[in-house]
VMD Tcl script that builds the backbone (N, CA, C; Angstrom):
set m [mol new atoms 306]
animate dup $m
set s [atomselect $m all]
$s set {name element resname resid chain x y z} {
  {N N UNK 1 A 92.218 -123.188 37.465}
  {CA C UNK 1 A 90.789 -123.184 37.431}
  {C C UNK 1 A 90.215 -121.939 38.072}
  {N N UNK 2 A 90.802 -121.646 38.937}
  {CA C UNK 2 A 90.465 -120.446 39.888}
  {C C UNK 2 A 91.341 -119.352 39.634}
  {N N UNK 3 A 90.135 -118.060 39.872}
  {CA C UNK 3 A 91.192 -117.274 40.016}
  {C C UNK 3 A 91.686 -116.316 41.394}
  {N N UNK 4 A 91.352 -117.163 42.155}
  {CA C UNK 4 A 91.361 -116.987 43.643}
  {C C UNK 4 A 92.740 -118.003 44.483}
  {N N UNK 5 A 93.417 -116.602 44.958}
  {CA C UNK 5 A 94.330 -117.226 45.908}
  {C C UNK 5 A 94.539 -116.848 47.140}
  {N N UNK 6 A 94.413 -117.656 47.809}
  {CA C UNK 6 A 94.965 -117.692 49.678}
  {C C UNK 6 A 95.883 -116.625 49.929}
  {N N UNK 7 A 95.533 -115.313 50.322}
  {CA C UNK 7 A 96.954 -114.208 51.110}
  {C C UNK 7 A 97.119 -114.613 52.082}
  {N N UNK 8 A 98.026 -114.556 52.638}
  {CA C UNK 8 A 98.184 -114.393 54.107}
  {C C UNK 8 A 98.998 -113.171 54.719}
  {N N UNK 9 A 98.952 -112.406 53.883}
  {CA C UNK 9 A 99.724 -110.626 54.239}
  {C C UNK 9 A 98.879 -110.046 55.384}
  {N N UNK 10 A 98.900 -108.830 55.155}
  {CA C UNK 10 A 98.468 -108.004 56.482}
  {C C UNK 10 A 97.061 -107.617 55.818}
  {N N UNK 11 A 97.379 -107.804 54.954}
  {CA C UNK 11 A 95.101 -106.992 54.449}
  {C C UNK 11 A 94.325 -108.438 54.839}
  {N N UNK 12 A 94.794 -109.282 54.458}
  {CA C UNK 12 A 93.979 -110.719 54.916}
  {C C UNK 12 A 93.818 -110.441 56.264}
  {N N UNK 13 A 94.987 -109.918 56.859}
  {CA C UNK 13 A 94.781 -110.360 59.058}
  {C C UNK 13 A 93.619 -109.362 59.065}
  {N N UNK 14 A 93.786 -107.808 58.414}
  {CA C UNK 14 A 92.623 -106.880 58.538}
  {C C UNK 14 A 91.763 -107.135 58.319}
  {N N UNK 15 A 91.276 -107.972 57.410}
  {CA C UNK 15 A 90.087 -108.528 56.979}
  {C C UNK 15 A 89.580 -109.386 58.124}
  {N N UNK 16 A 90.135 -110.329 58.908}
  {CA C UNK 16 A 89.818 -111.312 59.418}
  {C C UNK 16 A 89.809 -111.147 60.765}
  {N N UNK 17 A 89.783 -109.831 61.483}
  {CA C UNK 17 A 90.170 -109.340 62.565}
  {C C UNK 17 A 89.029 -108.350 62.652}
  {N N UNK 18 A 88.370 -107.350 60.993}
  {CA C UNK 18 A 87.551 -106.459 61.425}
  {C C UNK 18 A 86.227 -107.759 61.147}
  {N N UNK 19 A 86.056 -109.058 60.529}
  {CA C UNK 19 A 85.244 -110.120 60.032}
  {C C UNK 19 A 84.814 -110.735 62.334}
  {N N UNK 20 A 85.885 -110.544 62.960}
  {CA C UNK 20 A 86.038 -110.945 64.496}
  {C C UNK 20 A 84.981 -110.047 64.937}
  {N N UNK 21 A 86.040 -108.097 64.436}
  {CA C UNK 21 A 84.968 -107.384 65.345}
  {C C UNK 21 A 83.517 -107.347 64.538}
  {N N UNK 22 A 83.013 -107.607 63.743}
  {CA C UNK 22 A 81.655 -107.357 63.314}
  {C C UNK 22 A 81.010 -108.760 64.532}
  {N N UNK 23 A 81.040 -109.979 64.235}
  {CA C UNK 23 A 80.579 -110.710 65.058}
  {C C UNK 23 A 80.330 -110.788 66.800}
  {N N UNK 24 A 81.679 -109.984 67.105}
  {CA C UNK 24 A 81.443 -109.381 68.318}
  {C C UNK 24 A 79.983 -108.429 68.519}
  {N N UNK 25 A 80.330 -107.929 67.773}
  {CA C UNK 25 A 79.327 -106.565 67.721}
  {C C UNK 25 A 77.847 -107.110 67.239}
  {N N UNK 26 A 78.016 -107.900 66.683}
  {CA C UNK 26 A 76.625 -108.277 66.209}
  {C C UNK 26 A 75.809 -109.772 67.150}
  {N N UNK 27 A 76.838 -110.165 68.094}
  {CA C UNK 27 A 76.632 -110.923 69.202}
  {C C UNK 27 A 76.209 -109.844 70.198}
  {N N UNK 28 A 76.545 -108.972 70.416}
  {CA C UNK 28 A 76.631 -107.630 71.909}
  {C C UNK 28 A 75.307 -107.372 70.988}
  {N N UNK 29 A 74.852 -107.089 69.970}
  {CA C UNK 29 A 73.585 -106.254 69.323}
  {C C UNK 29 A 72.393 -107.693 69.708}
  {N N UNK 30 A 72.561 -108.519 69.800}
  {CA C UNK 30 A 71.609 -109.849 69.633}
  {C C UNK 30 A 71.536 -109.843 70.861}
  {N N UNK 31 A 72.481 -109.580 71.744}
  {CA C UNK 31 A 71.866 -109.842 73.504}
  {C C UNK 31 A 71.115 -108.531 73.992}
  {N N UNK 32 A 71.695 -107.159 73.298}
  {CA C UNK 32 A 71.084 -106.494 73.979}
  {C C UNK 32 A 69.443 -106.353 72.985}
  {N N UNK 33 A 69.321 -106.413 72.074}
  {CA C UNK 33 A 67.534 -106.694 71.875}
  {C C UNK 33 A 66.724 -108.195 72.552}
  {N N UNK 34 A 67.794 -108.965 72.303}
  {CA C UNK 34 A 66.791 -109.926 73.613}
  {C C UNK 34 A 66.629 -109.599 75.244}
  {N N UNK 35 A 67.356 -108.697 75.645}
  {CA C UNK 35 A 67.519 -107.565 76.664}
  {C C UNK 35 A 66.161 -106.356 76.383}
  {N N UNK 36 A 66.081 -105.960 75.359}
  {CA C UNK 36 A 64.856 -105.041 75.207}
  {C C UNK 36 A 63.717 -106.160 75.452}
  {N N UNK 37 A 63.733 -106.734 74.722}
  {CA C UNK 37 A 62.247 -107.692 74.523}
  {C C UNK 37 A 62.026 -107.999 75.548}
  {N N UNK 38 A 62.949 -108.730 76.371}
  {CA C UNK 38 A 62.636 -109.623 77.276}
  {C C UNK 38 A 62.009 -107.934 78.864}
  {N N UNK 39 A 62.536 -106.996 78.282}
  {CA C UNK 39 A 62.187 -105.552 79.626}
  {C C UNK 39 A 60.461 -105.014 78.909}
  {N N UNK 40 A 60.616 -105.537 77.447}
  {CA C UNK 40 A 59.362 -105.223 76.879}
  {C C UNK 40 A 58.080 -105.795 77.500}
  {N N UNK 41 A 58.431 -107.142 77.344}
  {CA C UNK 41 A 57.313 -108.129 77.514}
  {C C UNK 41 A 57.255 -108.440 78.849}
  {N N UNK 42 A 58.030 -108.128 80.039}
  {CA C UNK 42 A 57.791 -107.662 81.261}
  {C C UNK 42 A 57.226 -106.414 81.499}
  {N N UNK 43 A 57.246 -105.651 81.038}
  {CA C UNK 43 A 56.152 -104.299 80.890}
  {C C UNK 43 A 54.839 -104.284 80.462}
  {N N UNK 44 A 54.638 -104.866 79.404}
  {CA C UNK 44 A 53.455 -105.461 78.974}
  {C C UNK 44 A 52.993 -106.410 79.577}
  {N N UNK 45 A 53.137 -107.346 79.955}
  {CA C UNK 45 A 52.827 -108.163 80.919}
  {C C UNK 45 A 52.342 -107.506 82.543}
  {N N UNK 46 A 53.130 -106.397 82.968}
  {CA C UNK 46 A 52.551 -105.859 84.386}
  {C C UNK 46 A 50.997 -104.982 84.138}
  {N N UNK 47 A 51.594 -104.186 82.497}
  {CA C UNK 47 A 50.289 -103.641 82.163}
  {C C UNK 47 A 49.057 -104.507 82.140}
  {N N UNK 48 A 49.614 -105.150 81.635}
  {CA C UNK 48 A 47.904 -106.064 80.963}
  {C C UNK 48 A 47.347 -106.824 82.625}
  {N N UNK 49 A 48.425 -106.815 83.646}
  {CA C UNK 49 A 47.848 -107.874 84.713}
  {C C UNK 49 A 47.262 -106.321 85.411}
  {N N UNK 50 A 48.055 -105.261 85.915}
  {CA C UNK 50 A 47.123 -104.281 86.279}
  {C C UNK 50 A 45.714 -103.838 85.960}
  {N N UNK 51 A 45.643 -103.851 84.477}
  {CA C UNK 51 A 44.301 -103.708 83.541}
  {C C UNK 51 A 43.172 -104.553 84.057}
  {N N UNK 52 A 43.984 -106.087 84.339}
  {CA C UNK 52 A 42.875 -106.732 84.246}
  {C C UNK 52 A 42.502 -106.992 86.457}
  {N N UNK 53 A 43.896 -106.395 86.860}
  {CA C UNK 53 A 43.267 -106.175 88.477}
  {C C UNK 53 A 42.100 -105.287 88.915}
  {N N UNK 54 A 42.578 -104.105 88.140}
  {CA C UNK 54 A 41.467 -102.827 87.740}
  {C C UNK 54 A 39.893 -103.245 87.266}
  {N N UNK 55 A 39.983 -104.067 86.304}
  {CA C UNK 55 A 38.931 -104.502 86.086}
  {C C UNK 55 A 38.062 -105.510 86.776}
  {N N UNK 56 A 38.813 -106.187 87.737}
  {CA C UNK 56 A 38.521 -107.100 88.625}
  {C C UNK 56 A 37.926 -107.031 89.650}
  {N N UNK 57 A 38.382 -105.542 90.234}
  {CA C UNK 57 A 38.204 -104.979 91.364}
  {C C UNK 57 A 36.879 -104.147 90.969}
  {N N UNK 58 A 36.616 -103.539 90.023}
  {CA C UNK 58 A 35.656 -102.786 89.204}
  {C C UNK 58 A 34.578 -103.623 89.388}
  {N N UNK 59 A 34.603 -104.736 88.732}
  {CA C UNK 59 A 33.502 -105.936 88.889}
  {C C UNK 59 A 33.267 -106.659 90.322}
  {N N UNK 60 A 33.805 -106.464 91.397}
  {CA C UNK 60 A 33.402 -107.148 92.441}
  {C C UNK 60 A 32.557 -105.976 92.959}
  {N N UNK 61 A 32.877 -104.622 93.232}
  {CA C UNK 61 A 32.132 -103.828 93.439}
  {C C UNK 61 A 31.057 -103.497 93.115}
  {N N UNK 62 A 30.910 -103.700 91.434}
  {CA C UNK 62 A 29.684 -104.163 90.962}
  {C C UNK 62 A 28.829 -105.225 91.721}
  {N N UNK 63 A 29.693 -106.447 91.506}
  {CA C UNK 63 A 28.564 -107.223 92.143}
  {C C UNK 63 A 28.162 -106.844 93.778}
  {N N UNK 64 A 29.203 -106.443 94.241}
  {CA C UNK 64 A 29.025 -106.443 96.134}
  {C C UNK 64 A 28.293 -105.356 96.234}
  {N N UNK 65 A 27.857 -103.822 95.042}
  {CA C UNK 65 A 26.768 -103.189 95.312}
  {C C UNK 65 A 25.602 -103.699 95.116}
  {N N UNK 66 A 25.359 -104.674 93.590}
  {CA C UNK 66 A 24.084 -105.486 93.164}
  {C C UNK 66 A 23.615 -105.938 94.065}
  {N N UNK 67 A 24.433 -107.219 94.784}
  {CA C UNK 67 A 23.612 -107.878 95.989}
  {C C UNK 67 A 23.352 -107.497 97.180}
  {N N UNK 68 A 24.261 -106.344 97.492}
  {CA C UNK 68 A 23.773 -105.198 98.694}
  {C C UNK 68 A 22.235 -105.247 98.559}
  {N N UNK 69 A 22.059 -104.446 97.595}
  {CA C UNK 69 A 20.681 -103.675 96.819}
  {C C UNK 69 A 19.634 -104.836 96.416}
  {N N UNK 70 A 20.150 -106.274 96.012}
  {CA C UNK 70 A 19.155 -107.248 96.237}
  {C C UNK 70 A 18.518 -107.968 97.591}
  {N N UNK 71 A 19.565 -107.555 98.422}
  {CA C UNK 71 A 19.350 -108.193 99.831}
  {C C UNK 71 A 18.511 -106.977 100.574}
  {N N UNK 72 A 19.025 -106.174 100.171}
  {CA C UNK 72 A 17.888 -105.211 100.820}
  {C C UNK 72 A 16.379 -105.049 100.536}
  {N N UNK 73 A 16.547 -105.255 99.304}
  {CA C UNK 73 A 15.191 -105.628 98.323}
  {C C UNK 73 A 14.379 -106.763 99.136}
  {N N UNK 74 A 14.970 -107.748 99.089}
  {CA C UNK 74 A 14.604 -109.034 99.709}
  {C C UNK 74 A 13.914 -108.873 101.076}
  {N N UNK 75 A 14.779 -108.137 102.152}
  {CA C UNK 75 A 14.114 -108.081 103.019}
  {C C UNK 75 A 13.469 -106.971 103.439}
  {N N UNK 76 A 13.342 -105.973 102.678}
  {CA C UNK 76 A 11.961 -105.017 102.497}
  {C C UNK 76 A 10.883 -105.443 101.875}
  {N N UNK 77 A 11.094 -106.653 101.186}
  {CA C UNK 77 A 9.654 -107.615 100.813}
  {C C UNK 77 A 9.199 -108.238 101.670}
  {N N UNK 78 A 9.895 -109.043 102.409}
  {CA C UNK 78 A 9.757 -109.968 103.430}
  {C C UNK 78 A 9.172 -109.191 104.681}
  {N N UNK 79 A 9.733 -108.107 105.113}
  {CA C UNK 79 A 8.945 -106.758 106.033}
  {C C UNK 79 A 7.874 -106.913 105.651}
  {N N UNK 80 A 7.855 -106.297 104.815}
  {CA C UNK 80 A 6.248 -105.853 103.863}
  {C C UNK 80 A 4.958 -107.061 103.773}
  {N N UNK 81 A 5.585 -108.044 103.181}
  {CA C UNK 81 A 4.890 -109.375 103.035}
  {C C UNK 81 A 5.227 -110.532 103.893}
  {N N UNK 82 A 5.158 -110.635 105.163}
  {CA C UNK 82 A 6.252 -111.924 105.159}
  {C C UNK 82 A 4.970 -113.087 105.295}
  {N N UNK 83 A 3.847 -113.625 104.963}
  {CA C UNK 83 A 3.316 -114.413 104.392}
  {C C UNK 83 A 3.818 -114.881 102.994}
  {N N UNK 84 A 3.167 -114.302 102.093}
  {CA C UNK 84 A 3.964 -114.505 100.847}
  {C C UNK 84 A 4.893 -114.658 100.652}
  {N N UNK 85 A 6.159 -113.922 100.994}
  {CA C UNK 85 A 7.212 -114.399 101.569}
  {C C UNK 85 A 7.246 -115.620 101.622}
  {N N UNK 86 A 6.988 -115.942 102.937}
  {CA C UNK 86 A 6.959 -117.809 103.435}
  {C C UNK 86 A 6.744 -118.942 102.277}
  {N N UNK 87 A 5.849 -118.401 101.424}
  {CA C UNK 87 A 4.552 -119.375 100.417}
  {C C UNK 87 A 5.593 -119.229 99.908}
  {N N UNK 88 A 6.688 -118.293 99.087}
  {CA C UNK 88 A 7.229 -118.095 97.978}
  {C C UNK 88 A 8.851 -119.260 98.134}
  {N N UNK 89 A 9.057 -119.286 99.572}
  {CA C UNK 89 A 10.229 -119.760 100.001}
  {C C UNK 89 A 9.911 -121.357 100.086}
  {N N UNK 90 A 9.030 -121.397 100.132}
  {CA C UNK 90 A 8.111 -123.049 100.657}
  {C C UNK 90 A 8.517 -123.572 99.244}
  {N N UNK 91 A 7.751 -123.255 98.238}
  {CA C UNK 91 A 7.232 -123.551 96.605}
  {C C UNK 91 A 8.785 -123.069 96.363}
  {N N UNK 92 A 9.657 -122.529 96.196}
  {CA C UNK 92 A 10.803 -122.745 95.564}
  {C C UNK 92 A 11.736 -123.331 96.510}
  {N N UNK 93 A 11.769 -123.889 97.899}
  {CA C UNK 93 A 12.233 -125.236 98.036}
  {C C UNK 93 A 11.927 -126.860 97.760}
  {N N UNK 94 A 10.420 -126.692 97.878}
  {CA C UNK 94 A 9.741 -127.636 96.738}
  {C C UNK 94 A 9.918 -128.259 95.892}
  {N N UNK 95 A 10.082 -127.083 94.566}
  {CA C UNK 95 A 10.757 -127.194 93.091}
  {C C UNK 95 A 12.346 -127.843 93.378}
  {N N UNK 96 A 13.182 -127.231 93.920}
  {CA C UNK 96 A 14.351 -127.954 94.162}
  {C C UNK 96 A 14.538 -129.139 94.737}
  {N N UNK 97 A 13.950 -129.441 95.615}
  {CA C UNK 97 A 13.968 -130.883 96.424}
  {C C UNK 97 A 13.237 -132.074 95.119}
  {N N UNK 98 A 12.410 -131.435 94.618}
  {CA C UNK 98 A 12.080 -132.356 93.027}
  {C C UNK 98 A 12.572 -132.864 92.136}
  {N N UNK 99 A 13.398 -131.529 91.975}
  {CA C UNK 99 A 14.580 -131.234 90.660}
  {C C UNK 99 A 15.743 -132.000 91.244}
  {N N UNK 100 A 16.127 -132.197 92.673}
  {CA C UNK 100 A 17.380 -132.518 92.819}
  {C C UNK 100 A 17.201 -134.028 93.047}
  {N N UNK 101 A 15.620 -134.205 93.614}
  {CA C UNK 101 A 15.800 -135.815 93.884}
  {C C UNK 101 A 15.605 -136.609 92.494}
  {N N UNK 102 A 15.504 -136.289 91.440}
  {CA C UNK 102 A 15.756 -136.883 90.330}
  {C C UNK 102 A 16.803 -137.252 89.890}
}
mol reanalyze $m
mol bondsrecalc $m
mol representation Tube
mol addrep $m
């Protein structure tokens, strides 16, 4: 039926010996790219957390100059006015004590 038969000479062992080393080799090739990836996506990963420390730090400064500059605001009004002031602090504890006792 076939026209295929079983050797077992020396080209079969060659065959089945260089069939060993390819799998070797292609096991050693499969660890060392999960070896890249895995040095990849630890690189990328430090990048993207630096990026976003950078940016973190960027934005607190933002805010810790904003409210510098609002607090100063605040109480160069309060200098300036501190009647109004008072009225303004009165009437928006007011509103809240309203809002919250509901």
């Amino acid at each position: 039926m076939s026209d295929f038969r079983a050797e077992t000479g020396p080209e079969s062992k060659k065959v089945a010996d260089d069939i060993a080393a390819l799998k070797q080799d292609m096991a050693s090739l499969i660890k060392q790219m999960k070896e890249f990836a895995m040095r990849e996506a630890n690189r990328l990963g430090q990048d993207t957390a630096d990026k976003i420390s950078g940016r973190a730090s960027d934005l607190y400064e933002t805010v810790s100059d904003t409210s510098k500059k609002s607090a100063e605001a605040i109480t160069a009004h309060v200098e300036e006015q501190p009647i109004s002031s008072l009225l303004i602090a009165f009437a928006a504890g007011f509103i809240f004590s309203k809002i919250l006792t509901r």
